[in-house]
N, C-alpha and C positions, 0 to 999 in steps of 0.2 A: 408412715409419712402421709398427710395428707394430701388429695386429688389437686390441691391448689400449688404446691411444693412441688407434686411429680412434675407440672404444666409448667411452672416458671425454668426449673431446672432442663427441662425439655426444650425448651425456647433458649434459653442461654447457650446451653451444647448447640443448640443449630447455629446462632449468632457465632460463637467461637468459627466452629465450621466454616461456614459462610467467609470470616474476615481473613482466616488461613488461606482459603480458596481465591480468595483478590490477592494476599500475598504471594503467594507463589506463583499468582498470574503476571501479578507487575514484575516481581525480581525477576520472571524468564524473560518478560517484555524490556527490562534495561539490560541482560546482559546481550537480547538478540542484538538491539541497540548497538550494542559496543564492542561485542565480539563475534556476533555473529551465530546464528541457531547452528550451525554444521559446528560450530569450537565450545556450542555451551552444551555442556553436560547435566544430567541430574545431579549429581553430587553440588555440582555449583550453584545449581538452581536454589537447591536445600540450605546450601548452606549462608547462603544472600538471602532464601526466606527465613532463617534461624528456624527450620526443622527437619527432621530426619528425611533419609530419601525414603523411608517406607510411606510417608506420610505424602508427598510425592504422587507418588504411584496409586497411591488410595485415591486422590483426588484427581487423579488422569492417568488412567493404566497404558495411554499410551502416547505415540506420538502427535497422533493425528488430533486426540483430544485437548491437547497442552497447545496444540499449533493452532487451531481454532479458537479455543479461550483468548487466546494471545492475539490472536487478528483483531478479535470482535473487540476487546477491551481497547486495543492500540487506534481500533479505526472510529472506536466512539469518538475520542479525545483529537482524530486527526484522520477526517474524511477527506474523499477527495474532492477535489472542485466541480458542482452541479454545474452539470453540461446544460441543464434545460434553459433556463436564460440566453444562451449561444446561438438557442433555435428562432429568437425576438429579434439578432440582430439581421438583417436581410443583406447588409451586402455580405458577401461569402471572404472578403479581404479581409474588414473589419473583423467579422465572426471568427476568421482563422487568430489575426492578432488576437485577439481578446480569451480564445481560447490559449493559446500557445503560451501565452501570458501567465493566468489563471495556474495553467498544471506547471510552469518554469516555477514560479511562487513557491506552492506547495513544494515541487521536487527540491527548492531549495531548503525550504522550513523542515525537510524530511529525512536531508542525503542520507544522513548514518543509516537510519535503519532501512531504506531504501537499496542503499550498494548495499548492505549485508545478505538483505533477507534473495535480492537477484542474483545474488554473487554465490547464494549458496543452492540456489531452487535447485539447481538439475542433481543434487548431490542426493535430497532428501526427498523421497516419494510422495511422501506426508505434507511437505512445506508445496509442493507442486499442486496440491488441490486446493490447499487454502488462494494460492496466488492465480487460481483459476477467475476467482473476480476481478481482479486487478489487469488482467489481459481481456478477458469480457469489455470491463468499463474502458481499456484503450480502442477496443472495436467498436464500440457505440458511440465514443468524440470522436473518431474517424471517418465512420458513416454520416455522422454530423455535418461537416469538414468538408465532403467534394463537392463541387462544384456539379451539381444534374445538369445544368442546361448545357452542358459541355458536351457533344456527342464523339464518337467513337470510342477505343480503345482508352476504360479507366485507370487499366495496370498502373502505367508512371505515375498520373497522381493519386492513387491507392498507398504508392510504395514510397512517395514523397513525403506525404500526409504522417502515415505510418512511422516512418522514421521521423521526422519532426516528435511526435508525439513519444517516444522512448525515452527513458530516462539517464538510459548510455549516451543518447546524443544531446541531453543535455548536460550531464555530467562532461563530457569532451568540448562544447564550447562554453560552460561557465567556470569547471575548476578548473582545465586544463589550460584552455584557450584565455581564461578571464575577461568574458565577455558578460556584461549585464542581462538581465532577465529579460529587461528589455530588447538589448540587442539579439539576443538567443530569437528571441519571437518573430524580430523583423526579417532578420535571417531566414530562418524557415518559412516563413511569411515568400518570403523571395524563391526559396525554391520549387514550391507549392505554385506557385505562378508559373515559372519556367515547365514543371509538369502538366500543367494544365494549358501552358502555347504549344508543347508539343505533342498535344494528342490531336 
């Protein structure tokens, strides 16, 4: 066999490789979608990517490595809303609406895999570090969010803020409650006030 044979056929096995490797990153990524990382098994993962589970395991020997493939591919296609814009608007009202806004949007465009992958974090060690960013980026629109020229005790509106920005409190006033995104935002907008009269 020719140097030029070994190289193409060399390059084709990677390509194979490679298109396996998004396959079985997306089928984990729609079954977390829909059933949830704690109910989706490898077997099912294998068999949604039409390949064996050995082949599976070859491409992610473990959990931690299938749950970071899985973030990174999930959060290219569906980041979260850039806080830094937030920091242009100067009234701290506005800023609040417009964030609150912003992430209701998103947590809407997102719920399924949103209550799964929260609904399953404490179960699975592994799914707890990937979701370390996703708690990071709620501390940093938060920090964003208070009011500084406010003095004393930031607790209340720390813990006001904070809750506004979870996706259980918006999940409770937009599917439960069936309140618009909009309304969700004025809402919290409202309490976030009331936290910040009472310090």
């Amino acid at each position: 066999m020719s140097d030029e044979k070994r190289i193409y056929k060399k390059q084709k096995r990677a390509e194979l490789e490679e298109q396996t490797h998004l396959r079985i990153t997306e089928s984990a990524v729609e079954l977390h979608g829909t059933l949830g990382p704690a109910k989706t098994t490898i077997k099912a993962i294998a068999e949604h990517a039409g390949v064996r589970r050995s082949t599976v395991y070859r491409h992610f020997p473990d959990d931690e490595a299938l749950f970071f493939a899985c973030s990174a591919h999930w959060l290219e296609r569906n980041s979260f809303p850039d806080p830094t814009p937030w920091l242009l608007i100067e009234n701290v009202e506005d800023r609040r609406l417009t964030a609150f806004r912003e992430l209701y949007v998103y947590y809407r465009a997102n719920r399924d895999m949103l209550r799964n992958v929260l609904r399953d974090e404490n179960e699975i060690p592994a799914l707890q570090r990937v979701l370390a960013g996703y708690h990071s980026y709620l501390e940093q629109a938060k920090r964003l969010l208070i009011d500084e020229s406010l003095h004393g005790n930031a607790s209340l509106a720390s813990a006001a803020i904070g809750h506004a920005l979870a996706f259980s409190t918006w999940s409770s006033m937009a599917l439960e409650e069936q309140l618009s995104d909009q309304e969700c935002a004025e809402l919290m907008c409202g309490l976030a006030r009331f936290a910040d009269g009472s310090r």
